[in-house]
C-alpha positions in Angstrom: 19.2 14.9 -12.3 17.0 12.8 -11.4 16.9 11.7 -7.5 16.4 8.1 -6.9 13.9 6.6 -4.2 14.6 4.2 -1.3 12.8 2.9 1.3 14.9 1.7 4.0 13.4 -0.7 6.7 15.0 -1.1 10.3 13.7 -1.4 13.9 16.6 0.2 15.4 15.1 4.2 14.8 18.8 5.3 16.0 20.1 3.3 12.9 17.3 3.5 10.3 17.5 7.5 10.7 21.5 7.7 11.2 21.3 5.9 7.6 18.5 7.7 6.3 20.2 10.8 7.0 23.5 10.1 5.0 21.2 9.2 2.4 19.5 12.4 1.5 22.7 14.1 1.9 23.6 11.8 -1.1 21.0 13.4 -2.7 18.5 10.5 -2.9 14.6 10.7 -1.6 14.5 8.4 1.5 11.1 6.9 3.1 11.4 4.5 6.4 9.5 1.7 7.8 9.9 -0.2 11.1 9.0 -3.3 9.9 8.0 -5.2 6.9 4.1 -4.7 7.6 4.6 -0.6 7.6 6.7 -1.3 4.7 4.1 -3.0 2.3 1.6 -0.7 3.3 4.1 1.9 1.9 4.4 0.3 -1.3 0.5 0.4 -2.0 0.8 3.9 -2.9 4.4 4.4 -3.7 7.1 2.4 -5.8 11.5 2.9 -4.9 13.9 1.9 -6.9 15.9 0.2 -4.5 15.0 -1.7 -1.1 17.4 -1.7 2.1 16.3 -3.8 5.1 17.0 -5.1 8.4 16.8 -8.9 8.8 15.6 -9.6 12.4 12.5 -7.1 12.9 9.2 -7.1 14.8 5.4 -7.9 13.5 7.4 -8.6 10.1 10.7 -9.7 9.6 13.3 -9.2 6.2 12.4 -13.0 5.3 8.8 -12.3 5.3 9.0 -9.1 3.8 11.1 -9.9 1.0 9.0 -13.1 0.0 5.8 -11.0 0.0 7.2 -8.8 -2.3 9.1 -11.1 -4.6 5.5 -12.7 -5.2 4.0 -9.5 -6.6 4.7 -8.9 -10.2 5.1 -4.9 -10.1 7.7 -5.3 -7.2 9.5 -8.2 -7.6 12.1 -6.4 -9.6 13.3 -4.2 -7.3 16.6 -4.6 -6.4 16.7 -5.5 -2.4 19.6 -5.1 -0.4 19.5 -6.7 3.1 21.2 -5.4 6.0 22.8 -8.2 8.6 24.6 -8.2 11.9 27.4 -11.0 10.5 27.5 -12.7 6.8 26.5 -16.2 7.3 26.9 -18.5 4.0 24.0 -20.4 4.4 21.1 -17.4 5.1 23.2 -15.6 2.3 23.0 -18.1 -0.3 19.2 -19.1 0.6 18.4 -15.5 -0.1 20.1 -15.0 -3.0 18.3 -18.3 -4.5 15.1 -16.1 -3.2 16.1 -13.5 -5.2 17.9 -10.9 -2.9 20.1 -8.8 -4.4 23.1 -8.0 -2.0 23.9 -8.2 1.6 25.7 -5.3 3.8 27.1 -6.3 6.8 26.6 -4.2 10.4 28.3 -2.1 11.1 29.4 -0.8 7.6 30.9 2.6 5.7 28.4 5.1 4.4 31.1 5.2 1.0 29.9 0.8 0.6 26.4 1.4 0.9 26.7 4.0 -2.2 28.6 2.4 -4.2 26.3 -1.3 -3.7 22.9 1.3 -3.9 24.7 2.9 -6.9 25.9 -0.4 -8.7 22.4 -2.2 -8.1 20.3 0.8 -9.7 22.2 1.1 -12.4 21.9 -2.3 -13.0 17.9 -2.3 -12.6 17.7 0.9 -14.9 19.7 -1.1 -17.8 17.3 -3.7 -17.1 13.9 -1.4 -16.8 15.0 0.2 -20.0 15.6 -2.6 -22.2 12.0 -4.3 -21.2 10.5 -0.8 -21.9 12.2 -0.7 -25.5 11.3 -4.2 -26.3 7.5 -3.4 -25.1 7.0 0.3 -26.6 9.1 -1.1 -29.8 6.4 -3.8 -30.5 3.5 -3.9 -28.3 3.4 0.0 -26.9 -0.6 0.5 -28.0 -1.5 -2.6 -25.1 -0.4 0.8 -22.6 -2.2 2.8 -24.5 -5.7 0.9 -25.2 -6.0 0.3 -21.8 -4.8 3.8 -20.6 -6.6 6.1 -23.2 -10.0 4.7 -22.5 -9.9 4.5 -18.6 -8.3 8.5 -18.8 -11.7 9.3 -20.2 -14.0 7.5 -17.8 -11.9 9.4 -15.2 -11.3 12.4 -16.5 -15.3 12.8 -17.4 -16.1 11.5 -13.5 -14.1 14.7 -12.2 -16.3 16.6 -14.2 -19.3 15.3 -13.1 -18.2 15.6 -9.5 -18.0 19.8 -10.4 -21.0 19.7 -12.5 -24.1 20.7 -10.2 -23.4 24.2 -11.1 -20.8 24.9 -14.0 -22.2 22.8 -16.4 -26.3 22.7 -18.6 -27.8 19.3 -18.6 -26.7 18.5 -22.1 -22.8 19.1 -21.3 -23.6 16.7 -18.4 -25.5 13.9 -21.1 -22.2 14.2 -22.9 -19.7 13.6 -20.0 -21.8 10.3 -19.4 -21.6 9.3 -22.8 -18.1 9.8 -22.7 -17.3 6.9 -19.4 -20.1 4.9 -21.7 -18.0 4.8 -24.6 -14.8 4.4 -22.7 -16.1 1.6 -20.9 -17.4 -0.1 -23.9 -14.0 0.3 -25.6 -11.7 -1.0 -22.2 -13.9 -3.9 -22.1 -14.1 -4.3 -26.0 -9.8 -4.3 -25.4 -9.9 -6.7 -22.3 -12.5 -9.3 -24.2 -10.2 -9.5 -27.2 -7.7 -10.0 -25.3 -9.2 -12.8 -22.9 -10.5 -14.6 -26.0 -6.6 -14.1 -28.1 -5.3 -16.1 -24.7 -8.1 -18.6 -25.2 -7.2 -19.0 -28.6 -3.5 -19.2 -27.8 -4.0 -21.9 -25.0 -6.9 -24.2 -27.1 -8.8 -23.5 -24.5 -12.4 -22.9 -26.4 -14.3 -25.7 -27.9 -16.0 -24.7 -30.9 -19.6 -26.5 -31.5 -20.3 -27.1 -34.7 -23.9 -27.8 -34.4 -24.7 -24.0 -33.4 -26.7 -22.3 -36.1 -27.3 -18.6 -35.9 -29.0 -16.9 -38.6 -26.7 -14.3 -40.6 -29.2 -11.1 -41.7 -30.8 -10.4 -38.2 -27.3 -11.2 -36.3 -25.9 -8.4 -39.1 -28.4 -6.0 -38.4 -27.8 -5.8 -34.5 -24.1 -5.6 -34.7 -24.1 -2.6 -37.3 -26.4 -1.3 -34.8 -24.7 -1.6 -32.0 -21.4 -0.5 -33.7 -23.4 2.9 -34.7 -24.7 3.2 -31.5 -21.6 2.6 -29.4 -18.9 4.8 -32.1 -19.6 8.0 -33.4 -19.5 6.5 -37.0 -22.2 9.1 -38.2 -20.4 10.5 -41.2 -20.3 6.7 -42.6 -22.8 4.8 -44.5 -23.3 0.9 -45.2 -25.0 -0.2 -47.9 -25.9 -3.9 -47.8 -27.4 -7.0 -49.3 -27.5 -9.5 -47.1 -29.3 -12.6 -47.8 -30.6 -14.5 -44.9 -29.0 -18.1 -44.8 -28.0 -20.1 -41.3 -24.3 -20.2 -40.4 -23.6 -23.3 -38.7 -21.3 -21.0 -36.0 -22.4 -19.3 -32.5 -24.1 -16.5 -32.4 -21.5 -15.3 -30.1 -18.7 -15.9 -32.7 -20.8 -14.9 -35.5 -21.1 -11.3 -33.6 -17.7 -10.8 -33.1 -16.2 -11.9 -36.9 -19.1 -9.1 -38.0 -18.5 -6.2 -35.5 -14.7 -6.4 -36.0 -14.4 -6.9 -40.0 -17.1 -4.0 -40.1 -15.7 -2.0 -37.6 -12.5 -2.4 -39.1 -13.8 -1.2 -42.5 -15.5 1.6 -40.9 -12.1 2.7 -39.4 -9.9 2.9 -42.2 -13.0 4.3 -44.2 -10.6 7.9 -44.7 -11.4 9.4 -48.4 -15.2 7.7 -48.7 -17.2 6.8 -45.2 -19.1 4.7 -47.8 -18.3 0.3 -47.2 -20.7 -1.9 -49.0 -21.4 -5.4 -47.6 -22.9 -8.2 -49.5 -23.9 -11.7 -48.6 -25.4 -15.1 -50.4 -25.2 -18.5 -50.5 -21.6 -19.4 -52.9 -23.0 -22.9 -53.1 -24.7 -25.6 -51.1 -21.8 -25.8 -48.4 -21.0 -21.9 -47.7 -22.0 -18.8 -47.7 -20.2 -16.1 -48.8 -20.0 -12.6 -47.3 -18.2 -9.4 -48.7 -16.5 -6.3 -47.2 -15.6 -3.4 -49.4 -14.3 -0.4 -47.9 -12.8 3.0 -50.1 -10.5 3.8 -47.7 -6.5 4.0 -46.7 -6.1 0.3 -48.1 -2.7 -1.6 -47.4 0.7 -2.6 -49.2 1.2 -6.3 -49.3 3.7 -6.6 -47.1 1.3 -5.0 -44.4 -1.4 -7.5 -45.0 1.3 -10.3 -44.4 1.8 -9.1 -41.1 -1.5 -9.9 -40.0 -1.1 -10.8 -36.0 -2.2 -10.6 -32.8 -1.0 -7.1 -32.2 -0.6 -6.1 -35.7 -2.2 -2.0 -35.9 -1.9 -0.6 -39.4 -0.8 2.8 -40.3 -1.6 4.2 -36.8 1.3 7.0 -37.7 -0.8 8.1 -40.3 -4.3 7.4 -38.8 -5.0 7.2 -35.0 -6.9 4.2 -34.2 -8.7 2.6 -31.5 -7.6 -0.9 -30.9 -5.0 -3.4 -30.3 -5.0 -4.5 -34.2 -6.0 -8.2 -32.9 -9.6 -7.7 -34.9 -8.7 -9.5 -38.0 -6.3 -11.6 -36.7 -8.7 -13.3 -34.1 -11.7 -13.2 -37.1 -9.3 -15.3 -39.4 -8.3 -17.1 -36.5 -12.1 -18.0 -35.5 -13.0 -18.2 -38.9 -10.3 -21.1 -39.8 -11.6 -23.2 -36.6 -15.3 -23.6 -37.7 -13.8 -24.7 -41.4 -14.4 -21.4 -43.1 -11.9 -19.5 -45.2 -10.9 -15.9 -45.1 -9.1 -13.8 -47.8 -8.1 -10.3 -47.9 -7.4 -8.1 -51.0 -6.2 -4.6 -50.4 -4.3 -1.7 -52.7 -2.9 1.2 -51.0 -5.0 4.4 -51.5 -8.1 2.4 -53.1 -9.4 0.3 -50.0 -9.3 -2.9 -49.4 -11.6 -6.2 -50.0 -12.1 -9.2 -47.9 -14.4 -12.0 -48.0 -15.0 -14.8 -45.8 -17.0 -18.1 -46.5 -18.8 -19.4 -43.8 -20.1 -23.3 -43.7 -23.9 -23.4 -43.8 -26.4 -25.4 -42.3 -27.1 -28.1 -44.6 -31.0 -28.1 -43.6 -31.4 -24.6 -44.7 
């Protein structure tokens, strides 16, 4: 069985290790503070499940304590018990309003602090549980994009740190190309997510006077796609005609690296996508992405959102699934239009028109 953490903080060392005492006999694992201030710098390196402190302390009292903590969002929800010398209605309902979970008044019965440390853990694990189920249930790859990638930037800096001797100079060049990708890929998750809150919150203002030419912006993102993913087993052919997209290059970049990427990705029976691109008539330009791939049932493709991932039982991918939702997304703002046509097992086919510049 697991044994549940506490961290119980009193001045009084007679009391705080009387009680921490009859705690561990209980079976649970105990840590002590004397005051709030030893406390917190507890909690930088270790999380309880439960909180028991002393009101009136030195350096930092209970008030203080509990407020620091009830402002950070990784310990705010741990259940606080305070201990008092009488029960005063007024201090007990400020608390409460504060967010303080239960009171035990001084002097007390080892048998009531159980049962209230028993009642308010349970009640926190219900609680902990149910947020874990709704997250891993609908948004469990967030953990794991930002996780995976920052795992390898570590795990190859270890290496590194051993490699003077155990390893040649090209085992070395790969560790570094390892934290290179990783970091390209964390910040690659942290961007898209920055710019889906943007989106969310209006907060970007879209000029429609930037022009960015489509070809050479093309080129360099397939480049820097192939050059920051091992995508050497896949091909592009492409036809792009240059035209100027009246979009930023900035946006431009990211609508290309993601539909592209995304193509690449799901590329399973034939690495091969082809891209094509031309003027569709004096207002937009029209630019095609055909992959052979996986493709998708139509109920997938209506499913299309922020944190959408397709098939990753089938196919482990890299991403939060926002890619096409935040290229539609983009795309829509500037007055373009994106469509997607997909069939399960034969790839799938999306085009985009972009407005052009009416001078070119």
């Amino acid at each position: 069985m697991k044994k549940n953490n506490i961290l119980l903080v009193d001045d009084d060392p007679n009391i705080r290790e009387t009680i921490a005492e009859l705690l561990r006999y209980e079976n649970y694992e105990v840590k002590v503070a004397s005051n709030g201030q030893n406390a917190l710098d507890l909690l930088e390196y270790w999380i309880p499940d439960l909180i028991i402190c002393d009101i009136m302390m030195p350096v930092m009292d209970g008030h203080v304590f509990h407020k620091t903590i009830s402002e950070n969002q990784s310990l705010s929800p741990i259940p606080f018990i305070f201990l008092t010398a009488k029960k005063e209605n007024n201090l007990m309902r400020k608390c409460l309003l504060e967010g303080v979970d239960d009171f035990l008044s001084k002097p007390f019965k080892i048998k009531e602090l159980i049962k209230t440390i028993d009642v308010k853990i349970e009640r926190f694990e219900k609680i902990k549980n149910a947020n874990n189920n709704l997250y891993i249930g609908k948004k469990n790859h967030f953990a794991h994009e930002i996780n995976t990638p920052l795992s390898g930037i570590l795990g190859s800096i270890e290496l590194l740190m051993d490699a003077t001797e155990n390893y040649k100079k090209n085992e070395i060049a790969t560790f570094y190309d390892s934290i290179r990708v990783s970091g390209e890929r964390l910040n690659r998750t942290m961007q898209n997510l920055i710019l889906y809150q943007n989106l969310k919150n209006n907060t970007i203002e879209f000029d429609h006077q930037s022009k960015t030419e489509i070809a050479t912006t093309f080129v360099n993102t397939t480049s820097k796609i192939f050059e920051i993913y091992d995508k050497k087993n896949n091909t592009i052919n492409f036809k792009i005609d240059e035209a100027t997209i009246k979009i930023s290059q900035r946006h431009l970049k990211f609508i290309l690296f993601e539909l592209i990427d995304n193509a690449l990705k799901f590329s399973k029976k034939d690495p091969t996508i082809i891209v094509s691109g031309q003027k569709y008539n004096e207002e937009y330009y029209e630019l095609v992405i055909k992959d052979f791939g996986i493709g998708f049932s139509s109920a997938e493709l209506n499913k299309i959102g922020a944190a959408q991932q397709f098939k990753r039982e089938e196919r482990e991918q890299q991403g939060l699934g926002m890619g096409l939702y935040l290229s539609k997304t983009i795309i829509k703002k500037i007055n373009g239009v994106f469509s997607i046509v997909s069939k399960e097992n034969e790839g799938t086919t999306i085009k985009i028109f972009l407005p052009l510049d009416s001078n070119c």
